[in-house]
One Martini backbone bead per residue (centre of mass of N, CA, C, O) as a GRO file, in nm:
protein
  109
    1UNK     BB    1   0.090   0.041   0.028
    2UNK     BB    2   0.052   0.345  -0.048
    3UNK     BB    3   0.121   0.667   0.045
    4UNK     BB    4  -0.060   0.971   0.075
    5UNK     BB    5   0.103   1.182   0.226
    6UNK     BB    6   0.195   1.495   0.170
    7UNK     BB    7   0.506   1.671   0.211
    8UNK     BB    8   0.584   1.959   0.303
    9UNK     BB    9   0.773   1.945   0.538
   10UNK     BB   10   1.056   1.927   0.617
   11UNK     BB   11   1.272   1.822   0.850
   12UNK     BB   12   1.406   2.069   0.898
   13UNK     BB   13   1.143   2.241   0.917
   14UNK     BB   14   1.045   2.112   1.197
   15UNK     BB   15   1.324   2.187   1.358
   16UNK     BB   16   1.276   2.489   1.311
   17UNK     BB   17   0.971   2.510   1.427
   18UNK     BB   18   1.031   2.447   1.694
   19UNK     BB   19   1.258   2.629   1.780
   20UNK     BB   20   1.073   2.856   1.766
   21UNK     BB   21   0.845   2.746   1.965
   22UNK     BB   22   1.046   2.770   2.194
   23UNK     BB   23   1.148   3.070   2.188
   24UNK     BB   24   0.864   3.204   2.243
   25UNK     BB   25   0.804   3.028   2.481
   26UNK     BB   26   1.059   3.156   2.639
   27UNK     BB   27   0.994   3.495   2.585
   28UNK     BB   28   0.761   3.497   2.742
   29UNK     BB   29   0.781   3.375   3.021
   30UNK     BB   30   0.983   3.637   3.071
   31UNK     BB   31   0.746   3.833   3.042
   32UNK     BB   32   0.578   3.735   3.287
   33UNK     BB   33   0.831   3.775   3.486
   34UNK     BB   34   0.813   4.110   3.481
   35UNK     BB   35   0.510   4.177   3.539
   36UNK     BB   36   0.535   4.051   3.821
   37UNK     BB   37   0.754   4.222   3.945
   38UNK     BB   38   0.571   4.455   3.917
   39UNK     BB   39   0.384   4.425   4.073
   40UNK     BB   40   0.535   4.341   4.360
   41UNK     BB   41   0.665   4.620   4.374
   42UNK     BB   42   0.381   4.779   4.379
   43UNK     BB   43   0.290   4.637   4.651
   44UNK     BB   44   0.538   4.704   4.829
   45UNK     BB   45   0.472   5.041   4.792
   46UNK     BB   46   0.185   5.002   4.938
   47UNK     BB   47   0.280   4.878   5.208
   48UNK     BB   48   0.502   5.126   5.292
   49UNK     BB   49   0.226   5.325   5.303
   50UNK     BB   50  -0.031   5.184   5.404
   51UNK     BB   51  -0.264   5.012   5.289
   52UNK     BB   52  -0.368   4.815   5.517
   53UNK     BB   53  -0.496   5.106   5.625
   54UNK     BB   54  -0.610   5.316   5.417
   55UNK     BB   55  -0.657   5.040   5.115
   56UNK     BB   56  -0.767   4.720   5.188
   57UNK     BB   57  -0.929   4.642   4.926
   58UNK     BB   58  -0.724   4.680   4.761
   59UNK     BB   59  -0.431   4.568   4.881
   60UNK     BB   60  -0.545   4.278   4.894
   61UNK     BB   61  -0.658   4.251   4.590
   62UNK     BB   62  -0.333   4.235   4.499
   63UNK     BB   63  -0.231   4.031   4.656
   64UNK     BB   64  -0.425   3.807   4.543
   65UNK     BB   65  -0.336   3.850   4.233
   66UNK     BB   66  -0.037   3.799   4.290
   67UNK     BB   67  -0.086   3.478   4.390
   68UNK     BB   68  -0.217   3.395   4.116
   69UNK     BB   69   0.010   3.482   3.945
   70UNK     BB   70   0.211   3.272   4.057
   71UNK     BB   71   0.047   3.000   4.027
   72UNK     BB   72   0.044   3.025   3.722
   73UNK     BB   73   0.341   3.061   3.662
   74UNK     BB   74   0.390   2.742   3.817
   75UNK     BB   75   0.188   2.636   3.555
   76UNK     BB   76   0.238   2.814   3.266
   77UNK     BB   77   0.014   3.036   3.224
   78UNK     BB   78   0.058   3.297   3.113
   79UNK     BB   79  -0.187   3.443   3.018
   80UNK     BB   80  -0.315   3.437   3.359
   81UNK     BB   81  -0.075   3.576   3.483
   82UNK     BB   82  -0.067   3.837   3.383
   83UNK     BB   83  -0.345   3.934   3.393
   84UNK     BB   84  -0.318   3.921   3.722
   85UNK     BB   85  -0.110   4.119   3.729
   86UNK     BB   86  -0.205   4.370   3.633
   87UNK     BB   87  -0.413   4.379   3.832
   88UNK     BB   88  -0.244   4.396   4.095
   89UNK     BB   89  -0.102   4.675   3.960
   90UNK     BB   90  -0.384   4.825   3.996
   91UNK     BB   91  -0.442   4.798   4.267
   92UNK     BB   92  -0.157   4.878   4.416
   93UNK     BB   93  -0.206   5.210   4.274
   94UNK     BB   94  -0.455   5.245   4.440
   95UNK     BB   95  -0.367   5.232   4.730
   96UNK     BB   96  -0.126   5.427   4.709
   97UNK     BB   97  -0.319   5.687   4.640
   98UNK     BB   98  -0.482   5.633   4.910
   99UNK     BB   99  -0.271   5.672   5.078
  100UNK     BB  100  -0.159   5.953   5.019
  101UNK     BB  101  -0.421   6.093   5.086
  102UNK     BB  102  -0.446   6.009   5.389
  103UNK     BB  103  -0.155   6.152   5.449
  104UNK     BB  104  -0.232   6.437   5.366
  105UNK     BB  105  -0.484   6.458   5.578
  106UNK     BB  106  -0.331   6.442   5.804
  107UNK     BB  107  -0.164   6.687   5.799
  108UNK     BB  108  -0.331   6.905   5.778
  109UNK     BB  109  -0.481   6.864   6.057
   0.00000   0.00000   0.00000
């Protein structure tokens, strides 16, 4: 019996093409770790302002959503990971407003 199948890509370019999806695989993942990094950053910035008394909702909100950012990355799920990182940085960049807003108004009075 003859193969019906006929040969698109020689063997040289399937593994042509694996190495490419292999390194953009690999270069999302470092991007993915990098908003990780920036969200982590924002949450600790606001952890020193005092978010936890000032924007509890918020800062809680960045924690969470940090901590899921980190587990989804630990199961490579690149996609839901930025997501939730980037969740997290604008909950953290929120909470640090509100806190930054509220030692302000301590000053004032």
């Amino acid at each position: 019996m003859g193969r019906s199948c006929i040969r698109i890509v020689p063997k040289g370019g399937r593994v042509l093409f694996l190495l490419f999806l292999f390194v953009a695989a690999v270069g999302l993942g470092c991007q993915t770790r990098e908003r990780y990094r920036e969200a982590e950053a924002a949450v600790e910035a606001a952890r020193d302002a005092g978010a936890a008394r000032f924007a509890p909702f918020e800062f809680v909100s960045a924690e969470e959503y940090l901590e899921e950012a980190e587990a989804q990355l630990k199961e490579s799920d690149f996609k839901t990971s930025e997501r939730y990182s980037q969740k997290a940085k604008e909950f953290a960049e929120a909470a640090l407003a509100r806190s930054m807003e509220a030692r302000q108004q301590m000053l004032v009075r």
